[in-house]
N, CA, C, O and CB atoms as a CASP TS submission, in Angstrom:
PFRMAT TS
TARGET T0000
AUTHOR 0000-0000-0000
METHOD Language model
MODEL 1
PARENT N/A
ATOM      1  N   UNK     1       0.846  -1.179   0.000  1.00  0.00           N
ATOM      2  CA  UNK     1       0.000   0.000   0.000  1.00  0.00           C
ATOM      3  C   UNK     1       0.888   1.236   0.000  1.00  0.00           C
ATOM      4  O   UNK     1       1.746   1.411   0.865  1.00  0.00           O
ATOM      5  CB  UNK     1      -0.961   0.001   1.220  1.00  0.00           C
ATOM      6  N   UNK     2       0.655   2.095  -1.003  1.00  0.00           N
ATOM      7  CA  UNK     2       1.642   3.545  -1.300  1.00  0.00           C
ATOM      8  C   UNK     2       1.332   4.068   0.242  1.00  0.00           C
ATOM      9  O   UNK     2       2.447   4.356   0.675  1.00  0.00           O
ATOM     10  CB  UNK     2       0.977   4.919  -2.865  1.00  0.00           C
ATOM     11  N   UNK     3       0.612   4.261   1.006  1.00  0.00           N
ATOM     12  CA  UNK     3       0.220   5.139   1.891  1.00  0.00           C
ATOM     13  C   UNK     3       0.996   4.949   3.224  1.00  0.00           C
ATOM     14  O   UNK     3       1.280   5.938   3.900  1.00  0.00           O
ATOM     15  CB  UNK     3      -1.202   5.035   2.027  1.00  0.00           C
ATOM     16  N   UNK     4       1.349   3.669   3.619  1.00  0.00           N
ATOM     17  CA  UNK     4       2.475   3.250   4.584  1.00  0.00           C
ATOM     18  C   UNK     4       4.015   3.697   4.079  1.00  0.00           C
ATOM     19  O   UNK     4       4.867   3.626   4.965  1.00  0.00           O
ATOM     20  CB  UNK     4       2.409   1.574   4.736  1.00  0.00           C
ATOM     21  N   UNK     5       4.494   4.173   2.687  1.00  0.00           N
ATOM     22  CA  UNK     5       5.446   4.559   2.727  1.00  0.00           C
ATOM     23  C   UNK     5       5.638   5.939   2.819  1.00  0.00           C
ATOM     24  O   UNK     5       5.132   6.795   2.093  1.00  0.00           O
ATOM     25  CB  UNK     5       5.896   4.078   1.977  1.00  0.00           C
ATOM     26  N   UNK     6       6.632   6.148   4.045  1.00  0.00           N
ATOM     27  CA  UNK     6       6.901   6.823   4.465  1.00  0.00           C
ATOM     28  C   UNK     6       7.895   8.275   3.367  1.00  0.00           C
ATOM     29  O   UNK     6       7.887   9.496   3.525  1.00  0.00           O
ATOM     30  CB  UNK     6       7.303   6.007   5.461  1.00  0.00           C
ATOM     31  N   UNK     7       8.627   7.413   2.325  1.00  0.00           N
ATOM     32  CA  UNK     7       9.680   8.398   1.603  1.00  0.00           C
ATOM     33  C   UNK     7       9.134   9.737   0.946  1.00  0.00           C
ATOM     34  O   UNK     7       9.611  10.816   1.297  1.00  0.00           O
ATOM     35  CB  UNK     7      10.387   7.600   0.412  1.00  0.00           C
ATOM     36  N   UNK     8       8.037   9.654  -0.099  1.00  0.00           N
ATOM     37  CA  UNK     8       7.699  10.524  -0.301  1.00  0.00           C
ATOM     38  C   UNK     8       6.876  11.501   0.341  1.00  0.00           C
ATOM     39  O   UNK     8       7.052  12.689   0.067  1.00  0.00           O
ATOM     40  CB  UNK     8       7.510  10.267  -0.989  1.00  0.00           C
ATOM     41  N   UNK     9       5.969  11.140   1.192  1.00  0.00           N
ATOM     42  CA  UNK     9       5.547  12.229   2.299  1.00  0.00           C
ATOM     43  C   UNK     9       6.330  12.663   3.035  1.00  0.00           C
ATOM     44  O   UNK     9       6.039  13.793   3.426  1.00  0.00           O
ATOM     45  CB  UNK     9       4.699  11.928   3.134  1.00  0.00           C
ATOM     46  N   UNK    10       7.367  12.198   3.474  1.00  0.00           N
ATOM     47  CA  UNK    10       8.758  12.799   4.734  1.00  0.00           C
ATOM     48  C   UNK    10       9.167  14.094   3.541  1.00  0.00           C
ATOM     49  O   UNK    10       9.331  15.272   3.858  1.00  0.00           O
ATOM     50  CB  UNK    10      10.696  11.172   5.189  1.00  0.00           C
ATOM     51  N   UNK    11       9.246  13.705   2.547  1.00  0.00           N
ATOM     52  CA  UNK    11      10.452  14.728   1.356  1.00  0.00           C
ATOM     53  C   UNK    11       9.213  15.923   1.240  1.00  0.00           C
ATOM     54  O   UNK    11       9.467  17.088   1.547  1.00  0.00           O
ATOM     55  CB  UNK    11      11.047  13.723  -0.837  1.00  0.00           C
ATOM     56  N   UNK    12       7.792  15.492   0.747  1.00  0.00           N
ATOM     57  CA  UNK    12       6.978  16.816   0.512  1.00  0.00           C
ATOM     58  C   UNK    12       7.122  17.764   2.130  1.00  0.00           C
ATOM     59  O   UNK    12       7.553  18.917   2.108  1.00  0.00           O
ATOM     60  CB  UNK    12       5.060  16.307   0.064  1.00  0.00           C
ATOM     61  N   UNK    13       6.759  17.182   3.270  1.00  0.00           N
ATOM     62  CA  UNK    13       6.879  17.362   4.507  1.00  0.00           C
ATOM     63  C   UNK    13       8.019  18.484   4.962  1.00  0.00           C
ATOM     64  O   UNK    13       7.945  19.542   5.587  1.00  0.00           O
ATOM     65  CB  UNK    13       7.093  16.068   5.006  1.00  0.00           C
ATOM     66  N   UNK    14       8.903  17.885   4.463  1.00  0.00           N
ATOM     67  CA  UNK    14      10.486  19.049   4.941  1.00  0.00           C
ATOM     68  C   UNK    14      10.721  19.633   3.341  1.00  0.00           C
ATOM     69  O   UNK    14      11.714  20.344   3.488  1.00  0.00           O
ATOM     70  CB  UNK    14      12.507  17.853   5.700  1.00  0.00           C
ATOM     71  N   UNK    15      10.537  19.670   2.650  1.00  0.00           N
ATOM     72  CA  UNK    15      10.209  21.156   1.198  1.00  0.00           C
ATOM     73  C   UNK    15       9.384  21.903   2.012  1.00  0.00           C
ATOM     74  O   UNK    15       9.935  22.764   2.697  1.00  0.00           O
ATOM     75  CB  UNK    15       9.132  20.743  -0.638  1.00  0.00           C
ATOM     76  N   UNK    16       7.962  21.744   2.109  1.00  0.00           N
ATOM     77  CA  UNK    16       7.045  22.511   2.643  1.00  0.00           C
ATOM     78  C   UNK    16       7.581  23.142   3.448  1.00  0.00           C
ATOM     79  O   UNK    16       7.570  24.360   3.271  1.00  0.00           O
ATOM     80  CB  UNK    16       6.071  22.009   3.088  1.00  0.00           C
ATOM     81  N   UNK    17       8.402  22.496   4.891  1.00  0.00           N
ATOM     82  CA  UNK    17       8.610  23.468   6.386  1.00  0.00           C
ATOM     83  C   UNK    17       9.905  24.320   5.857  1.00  0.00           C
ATOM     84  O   UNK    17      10.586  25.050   6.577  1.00  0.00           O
ATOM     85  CB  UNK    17       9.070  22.369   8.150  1.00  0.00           C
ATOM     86  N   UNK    18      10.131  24.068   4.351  1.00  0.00           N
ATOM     87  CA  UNK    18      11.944  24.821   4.605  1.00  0.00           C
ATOM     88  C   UNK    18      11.255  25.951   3.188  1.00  0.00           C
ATOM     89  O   UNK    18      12.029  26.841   2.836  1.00  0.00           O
ATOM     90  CB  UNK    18      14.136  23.242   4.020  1.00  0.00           C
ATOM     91  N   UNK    19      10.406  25.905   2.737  1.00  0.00           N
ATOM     92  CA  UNK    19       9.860  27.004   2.071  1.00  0.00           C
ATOM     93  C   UNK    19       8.588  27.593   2.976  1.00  0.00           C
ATOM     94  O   UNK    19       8.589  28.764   2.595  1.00  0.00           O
ATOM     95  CB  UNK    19       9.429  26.528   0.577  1.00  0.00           C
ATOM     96  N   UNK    20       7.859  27.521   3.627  1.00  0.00           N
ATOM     97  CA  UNK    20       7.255  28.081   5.188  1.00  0.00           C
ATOM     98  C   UNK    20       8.325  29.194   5.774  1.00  0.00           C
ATOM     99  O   UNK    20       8.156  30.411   5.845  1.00  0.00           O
ATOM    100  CB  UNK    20       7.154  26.618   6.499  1.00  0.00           C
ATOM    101  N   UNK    21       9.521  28.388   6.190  1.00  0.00           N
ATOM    102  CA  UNK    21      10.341  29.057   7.251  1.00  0.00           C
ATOM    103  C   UNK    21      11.129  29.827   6.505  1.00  0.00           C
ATOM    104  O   UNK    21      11.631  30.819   7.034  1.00  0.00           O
ATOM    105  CB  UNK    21      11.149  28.177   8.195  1.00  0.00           C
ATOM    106  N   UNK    22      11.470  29.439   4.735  1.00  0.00           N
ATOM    107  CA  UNK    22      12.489  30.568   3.891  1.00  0.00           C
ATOM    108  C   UNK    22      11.739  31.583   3.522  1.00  0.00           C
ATOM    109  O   UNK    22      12.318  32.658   3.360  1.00  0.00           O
ATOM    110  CB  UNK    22      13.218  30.072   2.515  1.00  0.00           C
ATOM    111  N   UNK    23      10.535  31.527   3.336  1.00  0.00           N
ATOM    112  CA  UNK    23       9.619  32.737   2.759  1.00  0.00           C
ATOM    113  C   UNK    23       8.492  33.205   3.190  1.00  0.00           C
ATOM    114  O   UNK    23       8.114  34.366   3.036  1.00  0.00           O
ATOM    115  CB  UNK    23       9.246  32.563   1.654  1.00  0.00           C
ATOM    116  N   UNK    24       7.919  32.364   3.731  1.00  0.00           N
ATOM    117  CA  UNK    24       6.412  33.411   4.600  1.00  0.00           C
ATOM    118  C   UNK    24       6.881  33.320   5.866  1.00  0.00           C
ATOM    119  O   UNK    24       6.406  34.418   6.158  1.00  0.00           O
ATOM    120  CB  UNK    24       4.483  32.706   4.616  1.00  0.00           C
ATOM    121  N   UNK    25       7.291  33.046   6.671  1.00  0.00           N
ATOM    122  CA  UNK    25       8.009  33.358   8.034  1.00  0.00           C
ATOM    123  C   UNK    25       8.765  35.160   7.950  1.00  0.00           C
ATOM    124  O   UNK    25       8.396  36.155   8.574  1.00  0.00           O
ATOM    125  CB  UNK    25       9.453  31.926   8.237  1.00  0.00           C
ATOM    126  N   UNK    26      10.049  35.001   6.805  1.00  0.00           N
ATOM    127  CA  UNK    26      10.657  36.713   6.924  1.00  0.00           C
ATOM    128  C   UNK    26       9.471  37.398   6.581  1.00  0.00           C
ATOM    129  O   UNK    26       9.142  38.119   7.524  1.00  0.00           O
ATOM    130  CB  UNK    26      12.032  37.276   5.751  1.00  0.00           C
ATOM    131  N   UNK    27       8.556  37.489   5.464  1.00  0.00           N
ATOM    132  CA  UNK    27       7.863  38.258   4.983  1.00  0.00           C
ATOM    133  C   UNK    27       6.747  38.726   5.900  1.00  0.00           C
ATOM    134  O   UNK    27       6.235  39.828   5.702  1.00  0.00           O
ATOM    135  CB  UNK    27       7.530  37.758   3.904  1.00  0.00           C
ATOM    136  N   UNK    28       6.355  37.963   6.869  1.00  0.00           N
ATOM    137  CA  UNK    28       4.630  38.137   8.096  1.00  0.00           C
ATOM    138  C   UNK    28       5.738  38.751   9.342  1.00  0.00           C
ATOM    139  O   UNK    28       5.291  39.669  10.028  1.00  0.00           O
ATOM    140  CB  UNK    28       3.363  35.861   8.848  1.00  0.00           C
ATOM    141  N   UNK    29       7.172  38.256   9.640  1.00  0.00           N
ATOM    142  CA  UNK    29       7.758  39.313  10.406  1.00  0.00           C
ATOM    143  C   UNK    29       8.118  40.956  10.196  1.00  0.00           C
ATOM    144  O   UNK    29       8.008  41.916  10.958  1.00  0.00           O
ATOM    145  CB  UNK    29       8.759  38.793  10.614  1.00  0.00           C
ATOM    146  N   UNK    30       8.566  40.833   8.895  1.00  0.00           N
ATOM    147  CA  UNK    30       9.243  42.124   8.003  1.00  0.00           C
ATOM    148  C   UNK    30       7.428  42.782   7.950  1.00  0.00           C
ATOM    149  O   UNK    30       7.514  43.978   7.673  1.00  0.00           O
ATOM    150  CB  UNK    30      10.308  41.537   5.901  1.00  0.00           C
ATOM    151  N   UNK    31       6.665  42.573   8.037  1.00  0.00           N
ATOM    152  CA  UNK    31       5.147  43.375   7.353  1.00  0.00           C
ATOM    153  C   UNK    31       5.802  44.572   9.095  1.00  0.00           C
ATOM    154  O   UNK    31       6.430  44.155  10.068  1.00  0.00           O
ATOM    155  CB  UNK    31       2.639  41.903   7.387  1.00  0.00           C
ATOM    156  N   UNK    32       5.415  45.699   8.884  1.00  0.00           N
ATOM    157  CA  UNK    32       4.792  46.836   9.515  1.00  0.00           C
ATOM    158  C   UNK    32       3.476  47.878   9.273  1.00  0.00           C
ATOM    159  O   UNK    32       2.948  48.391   8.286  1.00  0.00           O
ATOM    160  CB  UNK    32       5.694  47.491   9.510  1.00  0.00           C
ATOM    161  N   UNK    33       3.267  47.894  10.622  1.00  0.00           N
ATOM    162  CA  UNK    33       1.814  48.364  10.637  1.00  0.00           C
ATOM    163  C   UNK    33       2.075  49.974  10.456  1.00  0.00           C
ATOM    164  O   UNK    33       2.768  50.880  10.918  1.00  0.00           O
ATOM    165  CB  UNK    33       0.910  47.912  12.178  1.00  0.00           C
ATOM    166  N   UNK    34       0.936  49.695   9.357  1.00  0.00           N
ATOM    167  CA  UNK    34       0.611  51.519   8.578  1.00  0.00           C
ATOM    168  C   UNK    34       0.601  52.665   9.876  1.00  0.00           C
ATOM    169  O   UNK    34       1.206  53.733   9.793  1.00  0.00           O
ATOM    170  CB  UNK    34      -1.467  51.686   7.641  1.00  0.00           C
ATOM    171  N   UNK    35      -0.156  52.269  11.024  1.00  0.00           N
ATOM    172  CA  UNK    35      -0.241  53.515  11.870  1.00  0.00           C
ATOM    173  C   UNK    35       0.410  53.328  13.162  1.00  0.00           C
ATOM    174  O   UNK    35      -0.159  52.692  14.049  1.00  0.00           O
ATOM    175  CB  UNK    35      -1.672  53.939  12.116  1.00  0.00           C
ATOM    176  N   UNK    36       1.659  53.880  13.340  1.00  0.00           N
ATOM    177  CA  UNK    36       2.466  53.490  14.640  1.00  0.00           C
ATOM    178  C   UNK    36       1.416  54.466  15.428  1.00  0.00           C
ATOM    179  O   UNK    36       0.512  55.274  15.221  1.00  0.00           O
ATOM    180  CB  UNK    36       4.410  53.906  14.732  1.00  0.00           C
ATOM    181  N   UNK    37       2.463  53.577  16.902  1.00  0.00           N
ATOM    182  CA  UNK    37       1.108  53.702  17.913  1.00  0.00           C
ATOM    183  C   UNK    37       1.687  54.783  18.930  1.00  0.00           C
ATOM    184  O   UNK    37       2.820  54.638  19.389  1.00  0.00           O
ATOM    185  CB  UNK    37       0.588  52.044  18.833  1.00  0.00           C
ATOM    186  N   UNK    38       0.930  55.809  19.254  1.00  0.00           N
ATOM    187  CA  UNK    38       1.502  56.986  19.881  1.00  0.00           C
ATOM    188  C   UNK    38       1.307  56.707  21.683  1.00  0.00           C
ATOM    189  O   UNK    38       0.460  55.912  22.091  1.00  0.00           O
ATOM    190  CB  UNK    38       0.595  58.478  19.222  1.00  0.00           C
ATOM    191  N   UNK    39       1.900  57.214  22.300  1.00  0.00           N
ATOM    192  CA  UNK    39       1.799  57.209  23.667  1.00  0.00           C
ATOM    193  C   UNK    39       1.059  57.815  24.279  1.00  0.00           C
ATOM    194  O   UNK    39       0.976  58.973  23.869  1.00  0.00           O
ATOM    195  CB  UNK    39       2.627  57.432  24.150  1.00  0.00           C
ATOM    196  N   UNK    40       0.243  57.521  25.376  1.00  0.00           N
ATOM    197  CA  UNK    40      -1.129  57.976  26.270  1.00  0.00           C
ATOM    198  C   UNK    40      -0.545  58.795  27.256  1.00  0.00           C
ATOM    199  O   UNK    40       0.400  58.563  28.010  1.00  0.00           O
ATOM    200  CB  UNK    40      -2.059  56.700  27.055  1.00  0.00           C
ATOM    201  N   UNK    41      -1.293  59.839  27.122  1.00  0.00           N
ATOM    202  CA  UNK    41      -0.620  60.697  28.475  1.00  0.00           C
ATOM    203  C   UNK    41      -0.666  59.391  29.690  1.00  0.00           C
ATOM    204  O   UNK    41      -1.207  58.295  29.549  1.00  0.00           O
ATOM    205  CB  UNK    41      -1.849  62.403  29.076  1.00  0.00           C
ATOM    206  N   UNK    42      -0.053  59.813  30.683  1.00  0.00           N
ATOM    207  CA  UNK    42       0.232  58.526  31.975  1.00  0.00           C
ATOM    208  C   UNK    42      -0.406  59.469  33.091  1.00  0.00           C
ATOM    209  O   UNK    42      -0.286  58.978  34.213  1.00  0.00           O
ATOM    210  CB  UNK    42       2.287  57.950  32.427  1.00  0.00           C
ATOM    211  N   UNK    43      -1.079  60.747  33.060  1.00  0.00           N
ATOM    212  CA  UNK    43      -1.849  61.094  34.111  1.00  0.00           C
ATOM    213  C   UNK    43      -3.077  60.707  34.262  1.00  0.00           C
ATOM    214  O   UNK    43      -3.786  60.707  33.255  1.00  0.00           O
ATOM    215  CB  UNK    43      -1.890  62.184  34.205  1.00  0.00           C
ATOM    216  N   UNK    44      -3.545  60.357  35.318  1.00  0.00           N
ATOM    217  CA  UNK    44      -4.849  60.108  35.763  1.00  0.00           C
ATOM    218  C   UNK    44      -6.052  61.263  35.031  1.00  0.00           C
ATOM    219  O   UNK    44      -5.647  62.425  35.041  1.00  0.00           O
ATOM    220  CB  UNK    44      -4.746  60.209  37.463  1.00  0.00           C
ATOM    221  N   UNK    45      -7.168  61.095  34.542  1.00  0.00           N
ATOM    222  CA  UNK    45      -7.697  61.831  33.936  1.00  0.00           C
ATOM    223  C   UNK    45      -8.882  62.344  35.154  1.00  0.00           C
ATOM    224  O   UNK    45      -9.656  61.581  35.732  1.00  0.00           O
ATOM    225  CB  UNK    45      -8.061  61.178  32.582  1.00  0.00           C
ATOM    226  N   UNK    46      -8.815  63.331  35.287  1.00  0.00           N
ATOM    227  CA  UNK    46      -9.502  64.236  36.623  1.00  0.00           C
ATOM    228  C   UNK    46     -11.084  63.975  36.335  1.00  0.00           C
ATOM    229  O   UNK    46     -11.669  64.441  35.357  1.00  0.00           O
ATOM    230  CB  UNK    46      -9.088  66.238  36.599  1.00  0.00           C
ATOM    231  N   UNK    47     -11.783  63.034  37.489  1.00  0.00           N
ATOM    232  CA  UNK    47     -13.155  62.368  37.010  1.00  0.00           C
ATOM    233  C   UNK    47     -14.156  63.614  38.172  1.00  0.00           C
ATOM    234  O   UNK    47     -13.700  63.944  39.267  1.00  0.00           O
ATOM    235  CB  UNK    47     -13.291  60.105  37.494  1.00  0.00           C
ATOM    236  N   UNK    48     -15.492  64.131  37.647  1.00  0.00           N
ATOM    237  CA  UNK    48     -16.042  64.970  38.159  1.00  0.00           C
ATOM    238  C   UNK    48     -17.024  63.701  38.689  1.00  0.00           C
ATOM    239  O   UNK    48     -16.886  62.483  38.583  1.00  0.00           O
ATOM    240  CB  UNK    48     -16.460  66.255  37.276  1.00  0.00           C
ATOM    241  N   UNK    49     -18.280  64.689  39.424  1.00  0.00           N
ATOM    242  CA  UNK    49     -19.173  63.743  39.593  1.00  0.00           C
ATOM    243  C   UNK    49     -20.529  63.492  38.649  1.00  0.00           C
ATOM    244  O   UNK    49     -21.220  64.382  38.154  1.00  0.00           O
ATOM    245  CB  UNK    49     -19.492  63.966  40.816  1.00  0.00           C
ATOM    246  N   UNK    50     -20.623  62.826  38.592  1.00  0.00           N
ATOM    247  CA  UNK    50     -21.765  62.159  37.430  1.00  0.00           C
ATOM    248  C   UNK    50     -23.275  62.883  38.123  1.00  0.00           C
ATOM    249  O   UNK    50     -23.813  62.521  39.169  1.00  0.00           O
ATOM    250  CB  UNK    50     -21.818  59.904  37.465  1.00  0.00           C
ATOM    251  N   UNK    51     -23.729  63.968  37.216  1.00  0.00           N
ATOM    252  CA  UNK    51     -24.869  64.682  37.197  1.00  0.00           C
ATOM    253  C   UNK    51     -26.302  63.356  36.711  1.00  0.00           C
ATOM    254  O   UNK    51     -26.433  63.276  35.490  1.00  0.00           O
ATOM    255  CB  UNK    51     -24.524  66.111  35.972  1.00  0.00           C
ATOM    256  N   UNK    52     -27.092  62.589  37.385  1.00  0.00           N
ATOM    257  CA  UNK    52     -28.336  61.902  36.730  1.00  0.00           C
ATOM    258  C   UNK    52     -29.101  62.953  36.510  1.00  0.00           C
ATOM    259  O   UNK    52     -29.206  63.846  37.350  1.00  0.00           O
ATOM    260  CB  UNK    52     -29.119  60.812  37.545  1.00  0.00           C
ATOM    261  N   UNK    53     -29.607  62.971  35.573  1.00  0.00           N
ATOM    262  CA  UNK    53     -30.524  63.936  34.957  1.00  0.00           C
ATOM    263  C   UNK    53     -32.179  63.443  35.733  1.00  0.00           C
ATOM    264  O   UNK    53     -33.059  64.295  35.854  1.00  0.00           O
ATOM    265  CB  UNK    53     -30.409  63.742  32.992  1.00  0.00           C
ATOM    266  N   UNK    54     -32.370  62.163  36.144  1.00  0.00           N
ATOM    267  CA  UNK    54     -33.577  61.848  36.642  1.00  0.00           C
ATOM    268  C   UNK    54     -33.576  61.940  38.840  1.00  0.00           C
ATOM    269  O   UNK    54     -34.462  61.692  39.657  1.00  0.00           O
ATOM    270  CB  UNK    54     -33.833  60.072  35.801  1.00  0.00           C
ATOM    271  N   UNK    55     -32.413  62.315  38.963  1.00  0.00           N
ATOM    272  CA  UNK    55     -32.340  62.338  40.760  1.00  0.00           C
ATOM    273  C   UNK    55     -32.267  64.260  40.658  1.00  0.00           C
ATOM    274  O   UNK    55     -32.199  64.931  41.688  1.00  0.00           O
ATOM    275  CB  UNK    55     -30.324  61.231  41.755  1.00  0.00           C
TER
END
């Protein structure tokens, strides 16, 4: 039965992981995101008290 041998699935198996890891691995690291991300002021934002319009 072709399906118990092991030779040609091992060979498609390691092509696949060594073109994976030579070319879409650098390329999905190397991508950068269009809008860098700016920093939040780090002060506490001064909270009033909450007016209910029905009390």
């Amino acid at each position: 039965m072709p399906q118990l041998n092991p030779s040609p699935w091992f060979y498609i198996f390691i092509v696949s992981w060594l073109v994976l890891l030579t070319v879409a691995f650098p390329k999905t690291l190397d991508y950068t995101f269009p809008n860098e991300a700016t920093l939040q002021d780090t002060q506490e934002a001064k909270r009033g008290t909450w007016l209910w319009p029905w009390t």
